[in-house]
C-alpha positions in Angstrom: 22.3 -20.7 -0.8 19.1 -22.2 -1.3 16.7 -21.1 -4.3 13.4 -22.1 -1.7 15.4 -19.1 0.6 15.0 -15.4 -0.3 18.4 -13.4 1.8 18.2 -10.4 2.8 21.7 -8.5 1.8 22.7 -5.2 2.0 24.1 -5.4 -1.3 20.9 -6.5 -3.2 18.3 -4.0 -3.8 14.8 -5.0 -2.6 12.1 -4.2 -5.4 8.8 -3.8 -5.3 8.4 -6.5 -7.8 10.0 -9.2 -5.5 7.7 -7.7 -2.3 5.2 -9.0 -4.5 6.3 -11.8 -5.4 7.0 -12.8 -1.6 4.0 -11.7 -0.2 2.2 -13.9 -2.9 4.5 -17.0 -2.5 5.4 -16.8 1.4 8.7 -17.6 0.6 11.2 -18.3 3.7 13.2 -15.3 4.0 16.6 -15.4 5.7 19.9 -12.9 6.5 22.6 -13.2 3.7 26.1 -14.1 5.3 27.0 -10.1 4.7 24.2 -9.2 6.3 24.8 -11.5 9.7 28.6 -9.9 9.5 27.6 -6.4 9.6 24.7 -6.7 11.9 27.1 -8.9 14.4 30.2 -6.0 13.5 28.1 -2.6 14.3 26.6 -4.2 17.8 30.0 -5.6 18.8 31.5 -2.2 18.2 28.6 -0.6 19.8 29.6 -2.4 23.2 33.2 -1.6 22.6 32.2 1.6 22.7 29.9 2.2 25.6 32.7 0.0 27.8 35.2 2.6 26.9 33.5 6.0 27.5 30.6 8.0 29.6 29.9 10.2 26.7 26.2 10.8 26.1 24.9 9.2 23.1 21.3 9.9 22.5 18.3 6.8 23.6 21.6 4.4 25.0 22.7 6.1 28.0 20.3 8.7 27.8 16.5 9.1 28.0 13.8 10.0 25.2 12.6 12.8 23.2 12.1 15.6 25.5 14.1 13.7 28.2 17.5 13.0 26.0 19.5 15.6 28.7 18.6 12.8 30.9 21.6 10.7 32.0 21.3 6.6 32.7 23.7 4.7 34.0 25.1 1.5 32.7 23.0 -1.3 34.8 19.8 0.3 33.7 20.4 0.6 30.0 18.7 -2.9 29.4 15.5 -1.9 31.7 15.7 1.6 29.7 15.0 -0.3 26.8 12.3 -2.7 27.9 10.8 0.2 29.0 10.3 2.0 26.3 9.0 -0.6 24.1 6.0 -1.0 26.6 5.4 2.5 27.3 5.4 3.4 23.8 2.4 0.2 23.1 -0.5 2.7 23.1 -2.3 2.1 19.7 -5.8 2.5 19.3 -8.1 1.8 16.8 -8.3 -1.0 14.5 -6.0 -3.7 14.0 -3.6 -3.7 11.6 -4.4 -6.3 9.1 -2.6 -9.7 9.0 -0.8 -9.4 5.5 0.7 -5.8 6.7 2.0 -7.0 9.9 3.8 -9.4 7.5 5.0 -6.8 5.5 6.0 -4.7 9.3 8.5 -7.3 10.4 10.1 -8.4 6.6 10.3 -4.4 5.8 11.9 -4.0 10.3 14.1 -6.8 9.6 15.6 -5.3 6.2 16.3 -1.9 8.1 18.1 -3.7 10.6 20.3 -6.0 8.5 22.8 -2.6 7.0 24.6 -2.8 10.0 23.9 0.6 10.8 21.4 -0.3 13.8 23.7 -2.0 16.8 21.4 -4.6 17.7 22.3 -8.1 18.8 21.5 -10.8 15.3 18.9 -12.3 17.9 16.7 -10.0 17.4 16.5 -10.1 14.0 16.5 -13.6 13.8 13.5 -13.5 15.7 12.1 -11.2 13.5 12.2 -13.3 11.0 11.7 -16.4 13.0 7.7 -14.3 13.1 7.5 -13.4 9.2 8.7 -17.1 8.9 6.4 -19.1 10.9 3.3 -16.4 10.8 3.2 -15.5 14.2 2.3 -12.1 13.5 1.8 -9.6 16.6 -1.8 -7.6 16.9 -1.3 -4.4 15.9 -3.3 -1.6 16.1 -3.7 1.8 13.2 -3.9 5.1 15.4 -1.0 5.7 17.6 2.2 7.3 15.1 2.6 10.8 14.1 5.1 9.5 11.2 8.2 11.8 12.4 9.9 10.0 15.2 9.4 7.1 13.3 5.9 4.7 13.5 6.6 4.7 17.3 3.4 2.9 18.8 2.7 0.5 15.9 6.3 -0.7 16.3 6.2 -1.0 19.6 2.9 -3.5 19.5 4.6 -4.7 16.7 8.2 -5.6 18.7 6.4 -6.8 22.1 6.3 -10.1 21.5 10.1 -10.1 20.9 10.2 -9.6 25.0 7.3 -12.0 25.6 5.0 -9.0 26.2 1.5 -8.3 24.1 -0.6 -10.4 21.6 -0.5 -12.3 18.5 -2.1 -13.9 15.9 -1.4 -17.3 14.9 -3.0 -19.9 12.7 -6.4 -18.2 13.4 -5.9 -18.0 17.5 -5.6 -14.9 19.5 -2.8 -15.4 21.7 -0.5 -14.0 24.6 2.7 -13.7 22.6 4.8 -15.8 26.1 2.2 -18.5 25.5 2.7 -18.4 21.2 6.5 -18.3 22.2 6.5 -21.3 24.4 4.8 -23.2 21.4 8.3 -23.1 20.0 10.8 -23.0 23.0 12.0 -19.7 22.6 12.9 -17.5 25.1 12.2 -13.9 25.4 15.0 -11.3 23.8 16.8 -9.7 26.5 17.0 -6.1 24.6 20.5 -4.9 25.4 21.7 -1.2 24.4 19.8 0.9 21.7 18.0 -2.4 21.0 14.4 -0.9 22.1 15.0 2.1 20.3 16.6 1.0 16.8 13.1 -1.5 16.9 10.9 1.3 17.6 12.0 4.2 15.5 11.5 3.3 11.7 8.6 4.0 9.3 7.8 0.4 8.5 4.1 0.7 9.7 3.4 3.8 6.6 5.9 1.9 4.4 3.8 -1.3 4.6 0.8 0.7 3.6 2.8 2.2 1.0 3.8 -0.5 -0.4 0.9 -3.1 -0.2 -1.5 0.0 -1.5 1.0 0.7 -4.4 0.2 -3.0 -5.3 -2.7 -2.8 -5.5 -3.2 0.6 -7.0 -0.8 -1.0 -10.0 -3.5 -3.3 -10.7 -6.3 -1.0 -10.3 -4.5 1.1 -13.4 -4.4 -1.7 -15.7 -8.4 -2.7 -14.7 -8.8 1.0 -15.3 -7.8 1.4 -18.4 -9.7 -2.1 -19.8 -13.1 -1.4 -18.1 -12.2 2.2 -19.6 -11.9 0.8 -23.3 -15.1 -1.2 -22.5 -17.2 1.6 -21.9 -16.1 3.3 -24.8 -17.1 0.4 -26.8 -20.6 0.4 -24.8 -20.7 4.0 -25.6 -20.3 3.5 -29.2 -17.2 6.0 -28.6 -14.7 7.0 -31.1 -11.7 5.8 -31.6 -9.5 8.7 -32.8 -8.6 10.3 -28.8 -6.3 7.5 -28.7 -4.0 8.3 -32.3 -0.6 8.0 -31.3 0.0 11.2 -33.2 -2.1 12.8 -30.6 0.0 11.9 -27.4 3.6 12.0 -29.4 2.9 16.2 -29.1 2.1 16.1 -25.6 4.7 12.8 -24.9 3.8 11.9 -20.9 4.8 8.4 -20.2 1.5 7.4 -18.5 -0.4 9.5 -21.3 1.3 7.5 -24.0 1.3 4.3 -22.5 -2.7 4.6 -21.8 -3.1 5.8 -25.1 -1.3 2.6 -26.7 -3.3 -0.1 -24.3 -6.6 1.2 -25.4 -5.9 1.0 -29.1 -4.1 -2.3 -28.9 -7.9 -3.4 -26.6 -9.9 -1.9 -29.7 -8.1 -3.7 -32.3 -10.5 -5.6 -34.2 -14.0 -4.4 -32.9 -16.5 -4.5 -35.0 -18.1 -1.8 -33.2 -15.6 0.6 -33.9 -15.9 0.2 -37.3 -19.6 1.3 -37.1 -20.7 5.0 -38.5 -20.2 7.2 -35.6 -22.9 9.9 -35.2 -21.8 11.6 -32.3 -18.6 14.5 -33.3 -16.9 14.0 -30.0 -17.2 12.1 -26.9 -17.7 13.2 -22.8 -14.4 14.4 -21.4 -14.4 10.9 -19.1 -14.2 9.0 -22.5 -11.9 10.7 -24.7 -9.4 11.8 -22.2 -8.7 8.5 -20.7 -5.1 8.9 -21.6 -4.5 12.1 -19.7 -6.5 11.3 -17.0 -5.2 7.7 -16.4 -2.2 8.8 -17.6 -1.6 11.4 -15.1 -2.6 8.9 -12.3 0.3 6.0 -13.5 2.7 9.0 -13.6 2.3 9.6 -9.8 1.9 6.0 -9.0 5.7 5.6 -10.7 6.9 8.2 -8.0 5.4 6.8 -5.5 7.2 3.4 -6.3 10.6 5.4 -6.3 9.9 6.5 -2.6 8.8 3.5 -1.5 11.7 1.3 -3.1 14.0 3.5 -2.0 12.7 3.8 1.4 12.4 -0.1 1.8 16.4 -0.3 1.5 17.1 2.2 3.6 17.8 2.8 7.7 15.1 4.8 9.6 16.0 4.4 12.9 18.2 7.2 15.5 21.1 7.2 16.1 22.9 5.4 13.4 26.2 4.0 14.1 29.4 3.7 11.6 31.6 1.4 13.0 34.3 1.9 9.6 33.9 6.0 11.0 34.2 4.9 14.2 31.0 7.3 14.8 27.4 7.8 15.8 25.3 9.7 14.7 22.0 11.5 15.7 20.1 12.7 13.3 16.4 12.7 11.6 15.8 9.3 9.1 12.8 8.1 11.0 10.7 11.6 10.1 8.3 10.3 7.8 7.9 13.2 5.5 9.2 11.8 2.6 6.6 9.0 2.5 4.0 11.0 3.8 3.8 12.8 0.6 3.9 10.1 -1.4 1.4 8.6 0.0 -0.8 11.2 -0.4 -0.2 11.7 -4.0 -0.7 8.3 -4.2 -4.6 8.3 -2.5 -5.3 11.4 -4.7 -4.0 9.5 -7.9 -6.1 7.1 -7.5 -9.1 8.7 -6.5 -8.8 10.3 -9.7 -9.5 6.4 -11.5 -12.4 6.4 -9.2 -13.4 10.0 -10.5 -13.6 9.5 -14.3 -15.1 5.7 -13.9 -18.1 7.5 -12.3 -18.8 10.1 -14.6 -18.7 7.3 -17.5 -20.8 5.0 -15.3 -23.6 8.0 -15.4 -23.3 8.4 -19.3 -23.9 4.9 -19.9 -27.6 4.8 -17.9 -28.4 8.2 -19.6 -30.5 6.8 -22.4 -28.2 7.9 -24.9 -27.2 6.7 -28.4 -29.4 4.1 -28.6 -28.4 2.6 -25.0 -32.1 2.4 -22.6 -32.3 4.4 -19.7 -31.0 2.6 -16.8 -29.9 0.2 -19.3 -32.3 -2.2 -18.5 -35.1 -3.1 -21.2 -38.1 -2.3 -19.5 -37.4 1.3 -17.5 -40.1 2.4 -15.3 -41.3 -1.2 -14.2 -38.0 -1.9 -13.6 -35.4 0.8 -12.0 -32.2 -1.1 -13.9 -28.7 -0.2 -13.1 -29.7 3.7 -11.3 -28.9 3.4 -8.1 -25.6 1.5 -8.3 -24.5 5.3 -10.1 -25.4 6.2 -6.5 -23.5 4.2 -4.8 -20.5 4.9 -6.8 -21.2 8.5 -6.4 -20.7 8.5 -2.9 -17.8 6.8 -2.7 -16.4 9.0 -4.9 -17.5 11.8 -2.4 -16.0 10.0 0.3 -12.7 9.5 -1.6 -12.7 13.7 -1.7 -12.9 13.6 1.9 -10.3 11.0 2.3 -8.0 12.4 0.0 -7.3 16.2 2.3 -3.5 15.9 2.5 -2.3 14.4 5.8 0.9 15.8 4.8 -0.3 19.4 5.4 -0.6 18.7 9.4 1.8 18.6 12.4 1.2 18.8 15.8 3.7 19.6 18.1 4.2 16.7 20.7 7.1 15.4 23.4 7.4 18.7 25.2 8.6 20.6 21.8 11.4 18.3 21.2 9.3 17.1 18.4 7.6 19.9 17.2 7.1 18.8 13.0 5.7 15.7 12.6 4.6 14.3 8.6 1.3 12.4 9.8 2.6 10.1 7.4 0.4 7.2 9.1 -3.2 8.8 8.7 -2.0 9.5 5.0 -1.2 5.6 4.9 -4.3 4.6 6.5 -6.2 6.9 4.1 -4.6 5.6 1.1 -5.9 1.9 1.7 -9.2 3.1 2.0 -9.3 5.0 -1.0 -7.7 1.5 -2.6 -10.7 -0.2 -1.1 -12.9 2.2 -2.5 -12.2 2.4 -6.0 -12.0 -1.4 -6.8 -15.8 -0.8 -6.2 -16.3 1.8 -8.2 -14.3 -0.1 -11.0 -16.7 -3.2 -10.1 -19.8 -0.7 -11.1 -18.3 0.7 -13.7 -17.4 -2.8 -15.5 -21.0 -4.0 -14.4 -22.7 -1.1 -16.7 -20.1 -1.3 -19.2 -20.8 -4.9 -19.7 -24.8 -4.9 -19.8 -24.5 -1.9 -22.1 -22.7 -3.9 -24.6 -25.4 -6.8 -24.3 -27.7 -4.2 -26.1 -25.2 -3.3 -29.2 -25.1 -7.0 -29.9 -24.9 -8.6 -32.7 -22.0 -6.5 -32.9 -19.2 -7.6 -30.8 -16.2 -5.6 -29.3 -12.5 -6.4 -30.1 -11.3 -10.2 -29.0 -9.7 -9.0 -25.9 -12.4 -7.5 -24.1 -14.9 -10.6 -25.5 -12.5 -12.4 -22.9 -12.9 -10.0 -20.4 -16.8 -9.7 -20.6 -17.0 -13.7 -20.9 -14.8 -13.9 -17.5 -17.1 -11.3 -15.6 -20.4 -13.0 -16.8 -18.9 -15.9 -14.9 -19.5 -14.1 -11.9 -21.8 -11.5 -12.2 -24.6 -12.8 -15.0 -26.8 -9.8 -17.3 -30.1 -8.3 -15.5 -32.9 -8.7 -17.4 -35.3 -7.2 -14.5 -34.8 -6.1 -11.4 -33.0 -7.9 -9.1 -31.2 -7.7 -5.3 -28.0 -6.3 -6.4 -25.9 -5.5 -3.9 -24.6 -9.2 -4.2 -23.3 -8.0 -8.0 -21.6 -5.4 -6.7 -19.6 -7.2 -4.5 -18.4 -10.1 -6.8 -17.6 -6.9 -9.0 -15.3 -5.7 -6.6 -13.9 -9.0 -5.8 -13.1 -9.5 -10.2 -11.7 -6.1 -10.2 -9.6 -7.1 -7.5 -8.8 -10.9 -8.4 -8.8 -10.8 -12.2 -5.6 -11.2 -14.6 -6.0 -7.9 -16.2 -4.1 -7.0 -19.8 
């Protein structure tokens, strides 16, 4: 096997690490030898099957949902199929963006390849013949209740694979027959279950999931540097972060904080100044619990989502070594539904605190000018960028009402719980969005505080940090049209190395 390849294989577990690493590197991606085996195995026994008995099996010789009582017979299986996948297109909203599409087919093509599915290798080929080449279908976010799996986004999704719907490719909008053509291939004629095992499967939330996780990884280690920055602007103290402190109350994400932000204050000058103030805002000296708390729940949510990405969410499931299938429930989206809100909340929460210290640092206090900006009253300084970062922190409240708390019952009754695991992923990225902004502010005020404790410099590592930023966001002297600041801020929070 090549080392330029990356093989799916049911054997192998698929990390979140190496999602990253092959979202970042665009790495071919291909079926392992195993995989081709069992995916060729479970469809071959499929069609065994069906040739030698009339016995119901739900979605292959029967209808959908509410209609599953529904008999078909055997020369309309394939149009049942096609069928379905167009009838089920009806997304709304906006489009799904391109790097999550991406994500959709790798994450629909790694379901697929257990062998637990019955579809012909074809289609998963062409799957990956999309992820490979970046034809990536349009899309769109409203449309799934997250229980019978993400069943409108997968359709739009899976359309192309019949020639049907749009995609994107190499910045063109096209029909997904003309894309096709581009590369002689021909249209997948969906055989048995085929339509169904493409359609159920929570790859649209997972995607969200997991591209949000990624991101929110990196917003916890900016968190806790623009954190230590604004202590140091703050002239804070240093003794919230003594290990002995966080050994009695032992959290992983407390201790861990705790042990970043003392290794980031190492050699400050400024902490060894006289300290006048006895204790520090809660949004300073609690840094460890607060951040803390949020890295704990972003660790389960990288449980669910790992183990969800090598798992099989579509109905029925088939075990050819059982000689049995099997309807039952693996699309409901419940168990990523709440992850994925515990996720938005978590980190709102980094949004939360790096507000609050944001407002202490253009308070006037210990020593620091109001606004933090040398000439207050001619010049209004860094007050309303507090603003802004206040409302998005309202609007991350808003956003973060559990989607997990709903249902609605749909499809006649058949389906009467459904997680609303999709608005909770849809949510999530927002609140993502969000709080690399309110970081950006944060490490804006945190940085032109510390211009005014100068001579005094803070610990090596954050020098580095502060001399990186300046390179994109230089110190306000007077007033000036901000909103460009704020942006580039974003962008560093987003972009940067972080410790």
């Amino acid at each position: 096997m090549s080392a330029d390849v990356f093989y799916l294989d049911p054997g192998t577990h698929l990390d979140l690490p190496t999602l990253r690493q092959l979202l970042a590197t665009r790495q071919t991606v291909k079926l392992s030898p195993t995989a081709t085996q069992r995916i060729e195995a479970c469809y071959t026994y499929l069609h065994n099957r069906l040739a030698q008995s009339d016995a119901p099996v739900y979605g292959i010789n029967t209808g959908f949902g509410a209609l599953c009582n529904t008999g078909i017979a055997p020369e309309e299986r394939q149009q049942l199929q096609v069928n379905l996948m167009m009838s089920h297109a009806c997304g709304t909203g906006e489009e799904v963006p391109a790097e999550l599409v991406r994500l959709m087919l790798l994450l629909k093509a790694q379901s697929l390849s257990y062998g637990h599915s019955g579809v012909q290798l074809a289609t998963v080929q062409r799957l990956l013949d999309f992820y490979n080449r970046g034809i990536l279908p349009v899309v769109y976010q409203q449309g799934s209740l997250g229980a019978s799996g993400d069943l409108a986004p997968l359709a739009h999704l899976c359309l192309p694979l019949v020639g049907l719907g749009e995609v994107n490719y190499e910045g063109y909008r096209l029909q997904a027959a003309d894309a096709m053509h581009l590369f002689s291939w021909q249209p997948i004629a969906l055989e048995a279950k085929e339509g169904l095992a493409l359609l159920n499967g929570t790859q649209f939330m997972l995607a969200y999931g997991v591209h949000s996780l990624l991101r929110a990884e990196r917003l916890a280690q900016a968190a806790d540097v623009i954190g230590a920055l604004s202590l140091e602007a703050f002239d804070g103290r240093p003794e919230p972060f003594d290990a002995r402190l966080h050994r009695i109350r032992p959290h992983a994400g407390q201790l861990r904080v705790a042990e970043r932000i003392r290794e980031f204050l190492a050699g400050s000058e400024l902490q060894q100044q006289v300290k006048t103030a006895v204790q520090d805002p809660y949004s300073f000296r609690c840094q460890p619990q607060v951040h803390g708390a949020s890295r704990d729940a972003l660790t389960y949510a990288a449980q669910v989502f790992e183990t969800e990405c090598n798992a099989v969410t579509d109905n029925p499931n088939i075990f050819p070594d059982d000689d049995l299938i099997l309807s039952g429930g693996n699309f409901h989206g419940q168990p990523l539904a709440l992850a994925l809100d515990f996720m938005a909340i978590a980190v709102a929460e980094l949004g939360s605190i790096s507000e609050r210290r944001t407002y202490q640092l253009i308070g006037g206090q210990r020593g620091l000018p109001p606004f933090l900006v040398a000439e207050p009253g001619l010049n209004s300084g860094f007050m309303i960028p507090q603003y802004t970062a206040a409302g998005i922190v309202s609007q991350n409240k808003q956003l973060c009402t559990p989607a997990s708390v709903d249902s609605i019952v749909s499809s006649n009754g058949q389906e009467d719980h459904v997680s609303m695991g999709a608005n909770a992923a849809t949510k999530v990225r927002r609140v993502v969005n969000n709080v690399e902004q309110i970081l950006g502010i944060e490490l804006m005020n945190a940085c032109q505080a510390l211009a005014f404790r100068r001579p005094a410099r803070t610990s090596p590592v954050l020098e580095q940090v502060v001399e990186a930023f300046r390179e994109k966001v230089k110190f306000v002297s007077r007033d000036r049209v901000l909103y460009p600041d704020l942006h580039a801020a974003a962008a560093f929070v987003q972009g940067y190395d972080w410790p």
